[in-house]
C-alpha positions in Angstrom: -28.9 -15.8 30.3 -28.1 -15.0 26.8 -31.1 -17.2 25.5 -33.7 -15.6 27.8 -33.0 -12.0 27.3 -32.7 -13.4 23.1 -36.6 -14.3 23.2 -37.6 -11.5 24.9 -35.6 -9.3 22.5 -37.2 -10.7 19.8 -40.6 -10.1 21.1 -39.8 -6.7 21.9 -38.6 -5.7 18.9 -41.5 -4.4 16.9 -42.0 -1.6 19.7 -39.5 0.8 18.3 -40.2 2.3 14.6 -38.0 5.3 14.0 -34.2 6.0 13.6 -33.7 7.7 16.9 -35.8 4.7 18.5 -33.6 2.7 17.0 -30.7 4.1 18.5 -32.0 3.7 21.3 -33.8 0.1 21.2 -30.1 -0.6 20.0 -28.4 0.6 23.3 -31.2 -1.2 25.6 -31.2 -4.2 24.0 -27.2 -4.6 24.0 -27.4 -3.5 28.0 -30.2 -6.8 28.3 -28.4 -9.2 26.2 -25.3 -8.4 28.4 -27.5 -9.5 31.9 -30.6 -9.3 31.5 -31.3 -9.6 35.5 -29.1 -7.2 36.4 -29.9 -5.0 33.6 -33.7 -4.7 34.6 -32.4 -4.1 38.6 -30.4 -0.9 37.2 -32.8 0.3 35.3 -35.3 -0.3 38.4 -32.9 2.0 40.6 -32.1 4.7 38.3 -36.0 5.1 37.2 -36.5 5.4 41.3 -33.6 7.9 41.2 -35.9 9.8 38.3 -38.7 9.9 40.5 -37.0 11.3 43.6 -35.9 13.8 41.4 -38.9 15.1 40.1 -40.8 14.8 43.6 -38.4 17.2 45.0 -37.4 19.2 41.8 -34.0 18.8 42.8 -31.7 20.0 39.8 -28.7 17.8 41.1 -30.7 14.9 41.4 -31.5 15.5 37.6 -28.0 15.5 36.9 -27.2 12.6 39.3 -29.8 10.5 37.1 -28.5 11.2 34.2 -24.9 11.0 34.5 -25.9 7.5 36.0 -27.7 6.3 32.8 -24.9 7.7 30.8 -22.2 5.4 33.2 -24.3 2.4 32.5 -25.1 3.2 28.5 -21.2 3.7 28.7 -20.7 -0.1 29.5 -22.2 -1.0 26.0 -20.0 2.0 24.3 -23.1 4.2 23.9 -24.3 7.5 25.4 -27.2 10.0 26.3 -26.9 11.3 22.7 -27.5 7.8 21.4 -30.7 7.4 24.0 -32.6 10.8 22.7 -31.1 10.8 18.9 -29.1 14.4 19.7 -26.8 16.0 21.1 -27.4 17.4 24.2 -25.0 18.7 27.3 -26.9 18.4 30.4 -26.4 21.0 33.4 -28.4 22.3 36.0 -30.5 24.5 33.9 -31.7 21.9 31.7 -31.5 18.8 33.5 -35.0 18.1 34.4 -36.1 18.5 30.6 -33.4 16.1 29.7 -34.1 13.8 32.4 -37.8 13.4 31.6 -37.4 12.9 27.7 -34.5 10.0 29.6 -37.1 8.8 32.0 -39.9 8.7 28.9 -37.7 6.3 27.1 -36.7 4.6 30.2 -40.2 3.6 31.2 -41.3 2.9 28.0 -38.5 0.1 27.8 -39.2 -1.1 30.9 -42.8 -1.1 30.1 -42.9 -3.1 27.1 -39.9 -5.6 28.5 -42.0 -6.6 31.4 -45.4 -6.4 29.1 -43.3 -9.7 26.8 -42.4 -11.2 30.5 -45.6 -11.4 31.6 -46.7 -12.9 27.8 -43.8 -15.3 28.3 -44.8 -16.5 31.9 -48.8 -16.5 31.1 -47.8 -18.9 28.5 -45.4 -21.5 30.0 -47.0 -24.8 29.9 -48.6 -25.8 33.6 -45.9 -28.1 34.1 -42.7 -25.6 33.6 -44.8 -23.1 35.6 -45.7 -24.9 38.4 -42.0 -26.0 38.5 -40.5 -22.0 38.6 -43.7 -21.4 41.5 -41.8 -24.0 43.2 -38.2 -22.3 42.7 -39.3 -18.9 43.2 -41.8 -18.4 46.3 -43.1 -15.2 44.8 -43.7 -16.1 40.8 -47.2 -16.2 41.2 -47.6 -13.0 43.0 -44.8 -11.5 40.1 -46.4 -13.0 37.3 -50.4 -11.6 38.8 -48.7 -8.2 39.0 -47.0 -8.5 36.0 -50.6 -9.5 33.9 -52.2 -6.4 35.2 -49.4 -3.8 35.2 -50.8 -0.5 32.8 -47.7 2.5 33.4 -44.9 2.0 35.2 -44.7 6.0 36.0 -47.2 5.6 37.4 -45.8 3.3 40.4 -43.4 4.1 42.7 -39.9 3.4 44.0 -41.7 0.9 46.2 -42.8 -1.4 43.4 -39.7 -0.8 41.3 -38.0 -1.9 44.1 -40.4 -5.0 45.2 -41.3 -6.3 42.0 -38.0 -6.1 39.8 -35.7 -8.1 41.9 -38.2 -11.0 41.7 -38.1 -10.7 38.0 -34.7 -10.8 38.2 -34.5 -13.7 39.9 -37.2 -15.3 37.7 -35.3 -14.5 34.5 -31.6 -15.7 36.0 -33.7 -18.8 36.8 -35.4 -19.1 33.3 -32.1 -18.1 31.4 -30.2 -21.0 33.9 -32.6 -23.7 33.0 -32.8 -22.8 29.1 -28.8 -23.2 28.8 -29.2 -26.6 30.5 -31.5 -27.6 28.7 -30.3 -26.3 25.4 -26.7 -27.9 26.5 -28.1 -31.5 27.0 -29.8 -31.1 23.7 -26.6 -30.2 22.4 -25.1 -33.4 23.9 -27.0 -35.9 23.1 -27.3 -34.5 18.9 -23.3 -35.2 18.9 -23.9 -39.1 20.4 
């Protein structure tokens, strides 16, 4: 999994260019090294959380999506401060202004993670694609989507939902297949 998320990271890197992006990039990119899979479903559930929010201008829905951004930054010792480059306190009062600058990073993230997918998978060689079509019955619909996706804010809970499960599954498969690969390798160097 580990070797996946590396590449992508890599790839990703060059999308971030000042200190509190850094911060930032630095928080995200520890969260997908840890799983990316998982990472991406999260991420895919709290952006649909956002949007809830800001369709119904709940205040506590604000607050619900960031204190659950906060709990998962938490998991790789980092917080909301760390995400926006300041200090803030969220409550009911400023919530939403918090949540969007949250959401703006969020998306943008997301964005450009999926953009270096969908580079990744355009660019398999026919054979290793072919061969994840075959392990994952909706690759080719993913990777289509993928090639013409513009602004995730755009898009609802319905594609965050649909679509980042499959990637998911298509990135636990990639990073599965990499390690084998990269441990027979391995193997037959020390014979």
């Amino acid at each position: 999994m580990k070797l996946a998320a590396a590449f992508i990271l890599v790839l990703i890197s060059c999308c971030f260019d000042n200190s509190s992006a850094a911060n930032a990039q630095t928080c995200l990119t520890q969260l997908l090294e840890n799983d990316a899979p998982a990472f991406l479903q999260e991420l895919g559930d709290l952006l649909c959380n956002y949007q809830v929010a800001k369709t119904t201008q709940n205040q506590e829905l604000f607050m619900a999506f960031l204190n659950g951004v906060n709990k998962v930054l938490g998991g790789v010792g980092c917080t909301l401060d760390d995400l926006l480059g300041t200090n803030v306190v969220p409550t009911l009062k400023n919530a939403e202004p918090i949540a969007d600058n949250v959401a703006e990073i969020l998306f943008g993230f997301l964005n450009n993670t999926l953009g270096t997918i969908s580079d990744i998978l355009k660019n398999l060689p026919p054979l290793v694609s072919d061969f994840l079509k075959s392990l994952v019955p909706d690759a080719s619909t993913v990777m289509n989507v993928l090639a013409n996706l513009q602004d995730l804010k755009n898009l609802g809970c319905d594609f965050l939902e649909s679509v980042l499960p499959k990637v998911a599954e298509i990135l636990k498969l990639g990073g599965e297949v990499l390690g084998s690969v990269f441990n027979n390798l391995a193997v037959q160097q020390k014979n």
